[in-house]
C-alpha positions in Angstrom: -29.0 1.7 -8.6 -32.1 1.8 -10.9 -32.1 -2.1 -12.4 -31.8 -3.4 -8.4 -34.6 -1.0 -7.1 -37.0 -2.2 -10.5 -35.8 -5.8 -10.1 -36.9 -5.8 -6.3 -40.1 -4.2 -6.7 -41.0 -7.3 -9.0 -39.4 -9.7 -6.8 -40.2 -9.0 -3.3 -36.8 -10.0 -1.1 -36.3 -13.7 -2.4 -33.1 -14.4 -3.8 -31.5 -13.4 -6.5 -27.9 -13.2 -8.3 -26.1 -10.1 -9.0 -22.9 -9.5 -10.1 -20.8 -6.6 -8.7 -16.9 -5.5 -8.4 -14.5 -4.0 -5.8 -10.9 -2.4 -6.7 -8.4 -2.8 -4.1 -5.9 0.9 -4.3 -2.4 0.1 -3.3 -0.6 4.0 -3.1 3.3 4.6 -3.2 3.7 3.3 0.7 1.9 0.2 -0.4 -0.9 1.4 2.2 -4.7 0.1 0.9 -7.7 2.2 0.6 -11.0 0.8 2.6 -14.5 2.5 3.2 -16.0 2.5 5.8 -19.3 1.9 5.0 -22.8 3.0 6.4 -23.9 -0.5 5.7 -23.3 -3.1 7.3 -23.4 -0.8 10.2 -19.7 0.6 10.0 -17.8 -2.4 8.7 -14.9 -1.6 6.4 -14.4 -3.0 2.9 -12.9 -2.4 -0.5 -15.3 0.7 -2.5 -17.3 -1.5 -4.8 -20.9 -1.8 -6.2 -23.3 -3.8 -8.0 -23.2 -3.9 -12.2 -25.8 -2.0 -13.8 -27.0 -3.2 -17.6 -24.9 -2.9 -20.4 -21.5 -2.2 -18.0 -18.8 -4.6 -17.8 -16.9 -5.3 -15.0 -14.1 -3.0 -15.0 -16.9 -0.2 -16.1 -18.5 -1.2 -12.5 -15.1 -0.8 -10.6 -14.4 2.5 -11.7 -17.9 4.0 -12.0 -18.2 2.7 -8.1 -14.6 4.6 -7.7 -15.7 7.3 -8.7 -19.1 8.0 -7.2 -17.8 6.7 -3.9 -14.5 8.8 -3.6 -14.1 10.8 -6.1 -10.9 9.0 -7.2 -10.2 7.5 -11.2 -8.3 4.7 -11.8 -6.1 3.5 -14.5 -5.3 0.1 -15.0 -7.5 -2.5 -13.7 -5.7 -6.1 -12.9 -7.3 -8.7 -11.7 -7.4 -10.4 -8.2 -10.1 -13.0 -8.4 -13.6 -13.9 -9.1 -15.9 -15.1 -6.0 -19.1 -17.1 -6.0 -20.5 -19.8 -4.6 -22.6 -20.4 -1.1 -20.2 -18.4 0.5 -21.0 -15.0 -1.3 -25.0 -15.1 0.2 -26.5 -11.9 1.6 -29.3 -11.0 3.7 -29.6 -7.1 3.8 -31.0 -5.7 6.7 -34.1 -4.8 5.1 -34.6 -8.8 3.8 -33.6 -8.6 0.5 -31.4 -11.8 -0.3 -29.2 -12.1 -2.8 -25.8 -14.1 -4.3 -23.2 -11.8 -5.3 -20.7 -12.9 -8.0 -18.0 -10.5 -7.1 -14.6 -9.8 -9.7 -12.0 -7.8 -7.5 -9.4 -6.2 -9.0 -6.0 -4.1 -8.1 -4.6 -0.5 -9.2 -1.7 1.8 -7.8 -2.4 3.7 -11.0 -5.2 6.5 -9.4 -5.6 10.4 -9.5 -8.1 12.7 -7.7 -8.6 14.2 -4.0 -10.7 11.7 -2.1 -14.1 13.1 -1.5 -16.3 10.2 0.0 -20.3 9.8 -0.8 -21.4 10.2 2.8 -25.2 8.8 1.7 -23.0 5.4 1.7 -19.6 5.9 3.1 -18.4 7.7 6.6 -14.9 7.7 5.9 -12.2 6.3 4.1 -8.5 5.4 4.9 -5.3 4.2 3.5 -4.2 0.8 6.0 -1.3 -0.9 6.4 -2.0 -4.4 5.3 -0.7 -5.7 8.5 -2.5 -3.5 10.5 -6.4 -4.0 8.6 -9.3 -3.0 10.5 -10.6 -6.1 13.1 -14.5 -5.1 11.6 -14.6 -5.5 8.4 -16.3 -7.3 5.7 -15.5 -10.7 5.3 -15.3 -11.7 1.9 -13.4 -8.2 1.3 -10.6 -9.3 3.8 -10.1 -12.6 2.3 -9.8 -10.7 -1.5 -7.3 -8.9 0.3 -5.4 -11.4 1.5 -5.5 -13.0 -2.2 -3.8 -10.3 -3.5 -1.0 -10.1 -1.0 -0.5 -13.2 -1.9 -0.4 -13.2 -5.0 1.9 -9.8 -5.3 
């Protein structure tokens, strides 16, 4: 995460806009893949990151994939773009920021999952009616999108 960490030493913690992506994985029993993560304390969501320069969007959704389970991904569909008041952050450590997040779909994926405990404890395939109760908010509601949607 080299272009945050340079941007925030310049900036302090005020605001600023980033852009990131989440993939939602569906498997064969139509069971979703969630993270839980180490930040926010625990709370699952979809694996995901923040866009680094010169990626595109789908480059961020499977680089993220990858460095966060191990997993690659074949084709990306899209679910939705979000932004707006809604999508505002505080971190923990102050930093503030407005996330313009693309989320997109895949059942097409290979690899063992091997998670990146420096941000993940675990992940899990879910049931989408039986999701987590702590869990990222925004991420539930782009799940919920795509169920209805499919």
């Amino acid at each position: 995460m080299g272009y945050i960490k340079e941007l925030r030493e310049l900036v302090g913690h005020r605001p600023l806009i980033f852009v990131g992506a989440v993939i939602l994985l569906e498997n064969n029993e139509g069971k979703l893949l969630l993270q839980q993560r180490k930040f926010p304390h625990g709370a699952w969501g979809l694996p995901g990151g923040l866009m680094e320069l010169g990626e595109s969007t789908e480059d961020v959704a499977r680089r993220e994939l990858k460095e966060e389970t191990n997993l690659e991904v074949g084709k990306l569909n899209l679910i939705n773009v979000y932004s707006g008041p809604d999508q505002y952050i505080k971190a923990e450590n102050g930093d503030e920021f407005y996330v313009v997040t693309i989320s997109y779909y895949a059942n097409d994926f290979t690899g063992e999952i091997k998670a990146d405990l420096e941000e993940s404890i675990q992940f899990s395939f879910f049931s989408p009616e039986q999701l987590p109760d702590h869990m990222v908010g925004s991420h539930r509601m782009m799940i919920e999108d795509y169920l209805t949607k499919k």
